[in-house]
ZASE-565317 format. One record per residue (C-alpha): residue number from 1; residue in one letter; x, y, z. Coordinates in steps of 0.05 Angstrom, whole numbers, plus 5000, padded with zeros to 4 digits. Layout:
<node resi="NUM" resn="A" x="X" y="Y" z="Z"/>
...
***
This chain:
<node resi="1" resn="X" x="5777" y="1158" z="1214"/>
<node resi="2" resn="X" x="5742" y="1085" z="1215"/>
<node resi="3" resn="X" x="5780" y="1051" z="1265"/>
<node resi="4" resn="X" x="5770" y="0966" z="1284"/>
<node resi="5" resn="X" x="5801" y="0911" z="1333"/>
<node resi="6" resn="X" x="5791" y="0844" z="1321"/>
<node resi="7" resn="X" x="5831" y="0782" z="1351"/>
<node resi="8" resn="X" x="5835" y="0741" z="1293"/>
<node resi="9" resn="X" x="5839" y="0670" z="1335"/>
<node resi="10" resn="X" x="5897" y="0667" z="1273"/>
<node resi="11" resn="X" x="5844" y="0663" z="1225"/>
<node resi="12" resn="X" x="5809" y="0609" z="1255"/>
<node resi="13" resn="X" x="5741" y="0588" z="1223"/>
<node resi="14" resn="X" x="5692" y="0557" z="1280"/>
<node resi="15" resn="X" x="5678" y="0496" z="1290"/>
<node resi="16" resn="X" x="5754" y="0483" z="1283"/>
<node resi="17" resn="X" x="5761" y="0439" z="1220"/>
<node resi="18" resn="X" x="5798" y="0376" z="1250"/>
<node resi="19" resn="X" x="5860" y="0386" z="1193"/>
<node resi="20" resn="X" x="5892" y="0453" z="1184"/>
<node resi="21" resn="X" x="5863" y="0485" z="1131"/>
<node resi="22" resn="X" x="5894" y="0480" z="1057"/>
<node resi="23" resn="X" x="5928" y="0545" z="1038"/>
<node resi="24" resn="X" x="5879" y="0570" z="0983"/>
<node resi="25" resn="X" x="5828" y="0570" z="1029"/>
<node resi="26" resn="X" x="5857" y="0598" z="1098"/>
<node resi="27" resn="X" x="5877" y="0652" z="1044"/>
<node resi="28" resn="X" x="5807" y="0657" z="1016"/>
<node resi="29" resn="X" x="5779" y="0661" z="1089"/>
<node resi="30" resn="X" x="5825" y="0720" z="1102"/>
<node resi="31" resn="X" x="5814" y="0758" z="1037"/>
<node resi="32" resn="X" x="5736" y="0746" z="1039"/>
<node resi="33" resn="X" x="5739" y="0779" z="1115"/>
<node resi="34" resn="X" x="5792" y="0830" z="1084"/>
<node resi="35" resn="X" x="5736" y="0852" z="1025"/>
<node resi="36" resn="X" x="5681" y="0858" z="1084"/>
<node resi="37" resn="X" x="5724" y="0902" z="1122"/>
<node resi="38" resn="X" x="5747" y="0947" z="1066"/>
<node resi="39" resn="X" x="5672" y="0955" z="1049"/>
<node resi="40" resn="X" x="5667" y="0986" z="1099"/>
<node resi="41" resn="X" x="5717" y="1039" z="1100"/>
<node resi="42" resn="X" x="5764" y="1016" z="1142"/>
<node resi="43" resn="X" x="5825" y="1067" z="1161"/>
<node resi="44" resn="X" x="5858" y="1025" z="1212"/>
<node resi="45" resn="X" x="5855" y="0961" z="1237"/>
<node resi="46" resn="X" x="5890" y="0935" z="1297"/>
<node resi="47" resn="X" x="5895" y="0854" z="1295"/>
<node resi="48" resn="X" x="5913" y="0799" z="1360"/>
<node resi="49" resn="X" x="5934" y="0729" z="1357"/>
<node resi="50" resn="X" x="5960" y="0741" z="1287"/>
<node resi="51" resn="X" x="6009" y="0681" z="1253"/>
<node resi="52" resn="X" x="6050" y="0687" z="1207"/>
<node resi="53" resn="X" x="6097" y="0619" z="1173"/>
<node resi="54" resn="X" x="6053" y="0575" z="1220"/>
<node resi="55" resn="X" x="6046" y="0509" z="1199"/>
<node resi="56" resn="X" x="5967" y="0518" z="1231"/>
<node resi="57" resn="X" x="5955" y="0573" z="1187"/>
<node resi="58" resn="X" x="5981" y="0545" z="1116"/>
<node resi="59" resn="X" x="6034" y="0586" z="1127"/>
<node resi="60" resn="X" x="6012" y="0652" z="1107"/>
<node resi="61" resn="X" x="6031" y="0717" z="1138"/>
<node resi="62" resn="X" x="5961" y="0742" z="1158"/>
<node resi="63" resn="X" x="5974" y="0814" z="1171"/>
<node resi="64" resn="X" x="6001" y="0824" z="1098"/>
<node resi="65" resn="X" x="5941" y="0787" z="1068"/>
<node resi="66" resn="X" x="5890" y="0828" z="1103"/>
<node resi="67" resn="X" x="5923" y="0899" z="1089"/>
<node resi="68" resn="X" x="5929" y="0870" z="1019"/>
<node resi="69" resn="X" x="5854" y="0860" z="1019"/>
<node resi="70" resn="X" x="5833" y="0927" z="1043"/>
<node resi="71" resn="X" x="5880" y="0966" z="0995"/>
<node resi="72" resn="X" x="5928" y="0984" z="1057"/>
<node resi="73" resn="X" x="6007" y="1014" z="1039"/>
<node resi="74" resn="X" x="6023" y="1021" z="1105"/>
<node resi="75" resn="X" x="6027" y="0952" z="1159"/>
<node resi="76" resn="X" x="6072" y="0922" z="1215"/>
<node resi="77" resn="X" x="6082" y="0861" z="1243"/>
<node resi="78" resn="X" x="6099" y="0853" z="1318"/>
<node resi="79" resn="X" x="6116" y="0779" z="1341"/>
<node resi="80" resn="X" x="6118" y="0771" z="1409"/>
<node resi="81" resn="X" x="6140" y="0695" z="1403"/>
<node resi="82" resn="X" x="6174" y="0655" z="1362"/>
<node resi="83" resn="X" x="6140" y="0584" z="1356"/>
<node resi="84" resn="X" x="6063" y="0564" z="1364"/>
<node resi="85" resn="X" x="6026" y="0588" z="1437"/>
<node resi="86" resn="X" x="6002" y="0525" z="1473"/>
<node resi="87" resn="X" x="6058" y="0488" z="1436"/>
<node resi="88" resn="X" x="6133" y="0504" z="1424"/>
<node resi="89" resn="X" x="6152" y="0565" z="1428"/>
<node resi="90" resn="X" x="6216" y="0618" z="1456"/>
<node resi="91" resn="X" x="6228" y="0698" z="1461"/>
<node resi="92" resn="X" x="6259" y="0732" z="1406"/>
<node resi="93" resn="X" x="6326" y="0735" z="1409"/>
<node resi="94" resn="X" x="6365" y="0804" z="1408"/>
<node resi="95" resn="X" x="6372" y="0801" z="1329"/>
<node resi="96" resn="X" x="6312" y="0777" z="1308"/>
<node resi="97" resn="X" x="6263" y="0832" z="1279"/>
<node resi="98" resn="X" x="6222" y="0864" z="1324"/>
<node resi="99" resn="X" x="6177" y="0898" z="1283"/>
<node resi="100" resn="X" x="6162" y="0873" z="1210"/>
<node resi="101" resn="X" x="6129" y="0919" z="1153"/>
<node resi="102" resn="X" x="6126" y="0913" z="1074"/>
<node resi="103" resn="X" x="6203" y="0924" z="1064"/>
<node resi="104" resn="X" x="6235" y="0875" z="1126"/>
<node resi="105" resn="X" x="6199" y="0809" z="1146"/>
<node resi="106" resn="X" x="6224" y="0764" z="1190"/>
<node resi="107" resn="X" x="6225" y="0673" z="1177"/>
<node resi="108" resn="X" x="6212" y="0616" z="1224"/>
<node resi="109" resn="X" x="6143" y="0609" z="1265"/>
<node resi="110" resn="X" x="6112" y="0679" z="1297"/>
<node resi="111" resn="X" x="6056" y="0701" z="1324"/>
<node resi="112" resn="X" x="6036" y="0759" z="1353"/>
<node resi="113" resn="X" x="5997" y="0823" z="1339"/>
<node resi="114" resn="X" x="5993" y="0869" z="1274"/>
<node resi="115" resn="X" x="5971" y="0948" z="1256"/>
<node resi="116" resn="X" x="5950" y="0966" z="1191"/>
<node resi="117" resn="X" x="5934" y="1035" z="1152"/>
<node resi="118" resn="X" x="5907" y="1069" z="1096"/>
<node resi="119" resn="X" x="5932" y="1138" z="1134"/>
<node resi="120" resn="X" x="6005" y="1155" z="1130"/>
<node resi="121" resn="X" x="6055" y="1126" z="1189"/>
<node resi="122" resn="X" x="6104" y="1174" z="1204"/>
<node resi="123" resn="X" x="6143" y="1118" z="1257"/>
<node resi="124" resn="X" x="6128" y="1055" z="1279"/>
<node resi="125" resn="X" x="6137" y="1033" z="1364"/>
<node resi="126" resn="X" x="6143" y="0965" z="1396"/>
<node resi="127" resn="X" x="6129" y="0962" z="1483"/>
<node resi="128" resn="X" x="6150" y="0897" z="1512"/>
<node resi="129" resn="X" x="6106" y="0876" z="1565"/>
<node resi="130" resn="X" x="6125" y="0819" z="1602"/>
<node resi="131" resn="X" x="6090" y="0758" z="1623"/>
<node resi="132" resn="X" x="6061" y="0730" z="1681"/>
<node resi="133" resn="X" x="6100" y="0672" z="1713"/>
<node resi="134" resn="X" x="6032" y="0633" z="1725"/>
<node resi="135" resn="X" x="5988" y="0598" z="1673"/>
<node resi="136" resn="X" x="5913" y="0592" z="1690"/>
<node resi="137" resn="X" x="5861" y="0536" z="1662"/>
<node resi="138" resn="X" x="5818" y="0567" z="1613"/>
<node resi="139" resn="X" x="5760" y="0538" z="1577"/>
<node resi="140" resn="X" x="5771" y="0537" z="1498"/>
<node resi="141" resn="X" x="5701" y="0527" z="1464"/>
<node resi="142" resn="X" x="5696" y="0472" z="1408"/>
<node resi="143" resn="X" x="5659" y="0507" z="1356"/>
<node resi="144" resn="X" x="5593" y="0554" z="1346"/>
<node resi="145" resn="X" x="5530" y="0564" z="1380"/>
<node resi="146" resn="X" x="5490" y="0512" z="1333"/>
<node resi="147" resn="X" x="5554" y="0459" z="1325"/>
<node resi="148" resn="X" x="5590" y="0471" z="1390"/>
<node resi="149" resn="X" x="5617" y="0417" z="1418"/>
<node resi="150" resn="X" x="5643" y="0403" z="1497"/>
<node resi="151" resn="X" x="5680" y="0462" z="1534"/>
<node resi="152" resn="X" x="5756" y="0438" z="1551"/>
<node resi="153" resn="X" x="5790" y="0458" z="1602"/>
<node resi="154" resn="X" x="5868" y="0462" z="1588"/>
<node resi="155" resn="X" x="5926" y="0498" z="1635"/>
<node resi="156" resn="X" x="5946" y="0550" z="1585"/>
<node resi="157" resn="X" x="6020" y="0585" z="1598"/>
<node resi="158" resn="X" x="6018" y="0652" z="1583"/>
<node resi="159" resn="X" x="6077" y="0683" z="1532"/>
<node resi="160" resn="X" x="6111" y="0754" z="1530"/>
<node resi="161" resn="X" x="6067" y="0810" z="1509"/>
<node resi="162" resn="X" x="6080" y="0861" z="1479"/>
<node resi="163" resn="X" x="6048" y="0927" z="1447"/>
<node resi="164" resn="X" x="6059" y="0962" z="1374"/>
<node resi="165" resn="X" x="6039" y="1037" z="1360"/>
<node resi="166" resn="X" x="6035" y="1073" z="1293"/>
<node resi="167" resn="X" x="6048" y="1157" z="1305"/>
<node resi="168" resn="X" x="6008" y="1177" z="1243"/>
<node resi="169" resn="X" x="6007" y="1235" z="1198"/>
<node resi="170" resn="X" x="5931" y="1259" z="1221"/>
<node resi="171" resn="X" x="5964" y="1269" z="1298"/>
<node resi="172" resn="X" x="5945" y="1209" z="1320"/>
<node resi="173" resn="X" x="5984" y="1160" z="1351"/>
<node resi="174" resn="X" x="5944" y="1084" z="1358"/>
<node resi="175" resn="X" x="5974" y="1022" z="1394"/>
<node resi="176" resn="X" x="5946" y="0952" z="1383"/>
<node resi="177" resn="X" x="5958" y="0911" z="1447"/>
<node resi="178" resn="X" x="5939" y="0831" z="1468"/>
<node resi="179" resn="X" x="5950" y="0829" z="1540"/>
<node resi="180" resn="X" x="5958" y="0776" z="1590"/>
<node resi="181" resn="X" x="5892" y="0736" z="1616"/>
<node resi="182" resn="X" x="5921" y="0728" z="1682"/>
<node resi="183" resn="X" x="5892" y="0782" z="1724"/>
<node resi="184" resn="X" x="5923" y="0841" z="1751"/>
<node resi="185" resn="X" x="5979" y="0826" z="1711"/>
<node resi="186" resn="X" x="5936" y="0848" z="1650"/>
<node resi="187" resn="X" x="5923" y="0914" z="1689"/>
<node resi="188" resn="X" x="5996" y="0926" z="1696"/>
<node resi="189" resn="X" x="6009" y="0909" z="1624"/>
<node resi="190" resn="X" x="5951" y="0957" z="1610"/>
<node resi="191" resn="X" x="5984" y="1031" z="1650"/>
<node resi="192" resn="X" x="6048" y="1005" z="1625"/>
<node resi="193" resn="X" x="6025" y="1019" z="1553"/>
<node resi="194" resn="X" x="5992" y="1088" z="1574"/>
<node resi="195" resn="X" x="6052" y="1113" z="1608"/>
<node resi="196" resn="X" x="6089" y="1088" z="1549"/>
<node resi="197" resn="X" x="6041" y="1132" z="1501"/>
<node resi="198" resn="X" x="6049" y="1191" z="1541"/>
<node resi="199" resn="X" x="6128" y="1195" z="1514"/>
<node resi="200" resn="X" x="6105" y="1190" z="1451"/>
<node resi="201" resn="X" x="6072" y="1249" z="1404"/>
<node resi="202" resn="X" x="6004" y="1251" z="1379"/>
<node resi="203" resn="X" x="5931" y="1241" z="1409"/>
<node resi="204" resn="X" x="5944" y="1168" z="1441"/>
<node resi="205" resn="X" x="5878" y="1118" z="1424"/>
<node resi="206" resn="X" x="5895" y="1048" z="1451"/>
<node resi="207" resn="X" x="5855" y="0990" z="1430"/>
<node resi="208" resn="X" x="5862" y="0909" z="1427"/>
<node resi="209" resn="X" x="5846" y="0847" z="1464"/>
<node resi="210" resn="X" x="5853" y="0874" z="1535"/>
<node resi="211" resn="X" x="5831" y="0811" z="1573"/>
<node resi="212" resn="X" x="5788" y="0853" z="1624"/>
<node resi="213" resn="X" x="5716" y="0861" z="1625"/>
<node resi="214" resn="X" x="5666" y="0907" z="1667"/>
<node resi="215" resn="X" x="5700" y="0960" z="1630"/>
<node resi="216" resn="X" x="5757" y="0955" z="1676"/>
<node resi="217" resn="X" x="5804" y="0992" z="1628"/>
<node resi="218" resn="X" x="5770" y="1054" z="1637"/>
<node resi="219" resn="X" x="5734" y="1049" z="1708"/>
<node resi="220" resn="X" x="5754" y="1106" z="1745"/>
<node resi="221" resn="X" x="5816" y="1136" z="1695"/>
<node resi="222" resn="X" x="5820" y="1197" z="1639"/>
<node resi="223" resn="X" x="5810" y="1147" z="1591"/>
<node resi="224" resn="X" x="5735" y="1133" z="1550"/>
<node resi="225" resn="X" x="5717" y="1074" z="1515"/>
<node resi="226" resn="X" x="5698" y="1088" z="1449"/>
<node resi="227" resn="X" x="5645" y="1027" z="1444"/>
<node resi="228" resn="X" x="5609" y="0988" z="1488"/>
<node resi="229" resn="X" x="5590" y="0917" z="1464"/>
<node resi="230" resn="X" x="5607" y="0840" z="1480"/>
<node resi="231" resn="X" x="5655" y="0814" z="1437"/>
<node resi="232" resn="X" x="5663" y="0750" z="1473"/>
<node resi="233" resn="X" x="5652" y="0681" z="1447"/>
<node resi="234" resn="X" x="5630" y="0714" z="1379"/>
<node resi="235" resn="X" x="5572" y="0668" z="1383"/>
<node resi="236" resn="X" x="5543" y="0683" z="1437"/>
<node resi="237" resn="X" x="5572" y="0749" z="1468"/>
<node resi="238" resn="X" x="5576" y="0762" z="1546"/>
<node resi="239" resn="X" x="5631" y="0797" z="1557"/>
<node resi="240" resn="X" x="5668" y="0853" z="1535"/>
<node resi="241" resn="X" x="5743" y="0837" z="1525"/>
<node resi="242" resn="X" x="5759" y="0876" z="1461"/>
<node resi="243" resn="X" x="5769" y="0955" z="1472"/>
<node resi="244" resn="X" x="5783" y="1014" z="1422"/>
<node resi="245" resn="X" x="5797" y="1070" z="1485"/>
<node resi="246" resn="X" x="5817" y="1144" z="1487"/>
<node resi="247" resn="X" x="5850" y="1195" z="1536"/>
<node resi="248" resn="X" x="5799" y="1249" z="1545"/>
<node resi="249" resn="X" x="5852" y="1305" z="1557"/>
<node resi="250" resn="X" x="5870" y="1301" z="1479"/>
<node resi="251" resn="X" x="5813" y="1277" z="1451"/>
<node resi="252" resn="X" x="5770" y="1321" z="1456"/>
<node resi="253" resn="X" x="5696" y="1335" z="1447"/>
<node resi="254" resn="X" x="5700" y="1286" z="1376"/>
<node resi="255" resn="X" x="5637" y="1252" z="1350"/>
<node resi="256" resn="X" x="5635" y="1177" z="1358"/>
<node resi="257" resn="X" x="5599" y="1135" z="1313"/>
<node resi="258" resn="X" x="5593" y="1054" z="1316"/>
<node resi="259" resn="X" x="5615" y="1019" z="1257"/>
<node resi="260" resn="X" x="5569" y="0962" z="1247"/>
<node resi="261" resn="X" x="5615" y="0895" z="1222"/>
<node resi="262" resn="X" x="5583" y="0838" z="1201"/>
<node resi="263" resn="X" x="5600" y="0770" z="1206"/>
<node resi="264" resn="X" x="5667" y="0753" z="1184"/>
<node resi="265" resn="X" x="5663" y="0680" z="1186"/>
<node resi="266" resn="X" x="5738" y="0664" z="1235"/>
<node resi="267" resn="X" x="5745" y="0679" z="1308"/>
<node resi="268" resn="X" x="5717" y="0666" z="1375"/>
<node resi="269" resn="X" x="5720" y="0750" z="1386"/>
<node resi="270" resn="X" x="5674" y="0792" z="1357"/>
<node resi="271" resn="X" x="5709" y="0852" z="1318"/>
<node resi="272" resn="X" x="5694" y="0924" z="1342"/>
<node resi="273" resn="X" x="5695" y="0983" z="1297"/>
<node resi="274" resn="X" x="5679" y="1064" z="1312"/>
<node resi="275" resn="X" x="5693" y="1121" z="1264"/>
<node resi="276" resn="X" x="5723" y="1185" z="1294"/>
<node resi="277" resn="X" x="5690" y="1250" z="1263"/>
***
């Protein structure tokens, strides 16, 4: 099983173009990184900071493109707001849909995380996981190593967060998670999830944007990161943000292997990729 996390920056090319992009190409961006990643035998791929009906993004609903492009039946949706981050934006309300897939979408604005699969999904699970009452200034970087402009700093809110999990018919059960950058809260947000996974059946493999470095999310726990590598800015990686983890207990003595990605032109994360033998 070829399994990757990437945060998709919501298919953002670097440098930001100063006009949102025209919808032919944000599509062509998305199916061109779709074909690179179905070259390589992708199973399952876990997505962050995915949009879908945003004006920024031409519109387009990214997961669906992308499972389109690697040949995928099986994908969901999970928005965790409605509206744009940084800009407008409100919970769900009670009725809205929680969890999109191929046969119920949702409309307006959203943005929030997506799961898709070549391998049969037996049930599909949404976590909500909060939000921490504090913002923090974080520095958003202008473009790439050779056309980078100034570092800004902006006061950045954070938004609900929530996870998605996919129980699949090899017994394994993934969840794709984007979780706070304020700290400790992220930590919280983090054995929330694994508590969460221990209701559930299958081999639980948790992966995503986890907003901790120094391999916090396993540092003294049952759980093993499957990869080690910087994923953060994609141009010049120091830090490890992006995780694909498992709990030892189930998983056993499996052989890991590192998939190696290769540039897919959008993002300021680095994708990760392993294949479980």
């Amino acid at each position: 099983m070829k399994v990757i996390s990437w945060n998709l920056l919501h298919g953002q090319p670097l440098p930001p173009p100063s006009e949102p992009l025209p919808a032919r190409e944000a599509a062509r961006l998305l199916k061109v990184a779709g074909g690179q990643l179905s070259a390589l035998g992708v199973d399952l791929l876990g997505l962050q900071e995915v949009d879908a009906d945003q004006p920024r993004s031409a519109s387009l609903s990214q997961v669906e493109i992308l499972a389109d492009a690697i040949g995928a039946r099986y994908w969901a949706f999970a928005p965790a707001i409605m509206g744009t981050p940084g800009e407008s934006w409100r919970r769900l309300h009670s009725q809205e849909q929680v969890i999109e897939t191929q046969s119920v979408k949702g409309s307006q604005a959203r943005y929030g995380i997506g799961l898709i699969s070549t391998i049969p999904v037996k049930k599909w699970h949404r976590l909500e996981l909060g939000r921490s009452r504090v913002g923090l200034p974080l520095a958003i970087p202008a473009g790439s190593d050779s056309k980078r402009g100034p570092i800004r700093f902006i006061y950045v809110r954070d938004e609900p967060r929530v996870a998605l999990a996919a129980e699949l018919e090899n017994g394994f059960t993934v969840a794709v998670t984007h979780l706070s950058f304020v700290p400790f809260v992220n930590y919280h947000q983090l054995m929330k999830v694994r508590r969460w996974l221990k209701a559930l059946p299958g081999n639980p493999i948790v992966m995503g944007d986890l907003n901790l470095g120094w391999a916090l999310p396993v540092r003294g726990t049952h759980w093993r990161s499957l990869r080690t590598m910087n994923t953060y800015p994609s141009w010049a990686s120091k830090i490890q943000f992006d995780y694909i983890t498992a709990h030892l207990p189930h998983f056993g003595e499996r052989t890991i292997c590192e998939i190696v990605i290769p540039d897919l032109g959008i993002s300021d994360h680095l994708p990760i990729g392993v294949e479980i033998l």
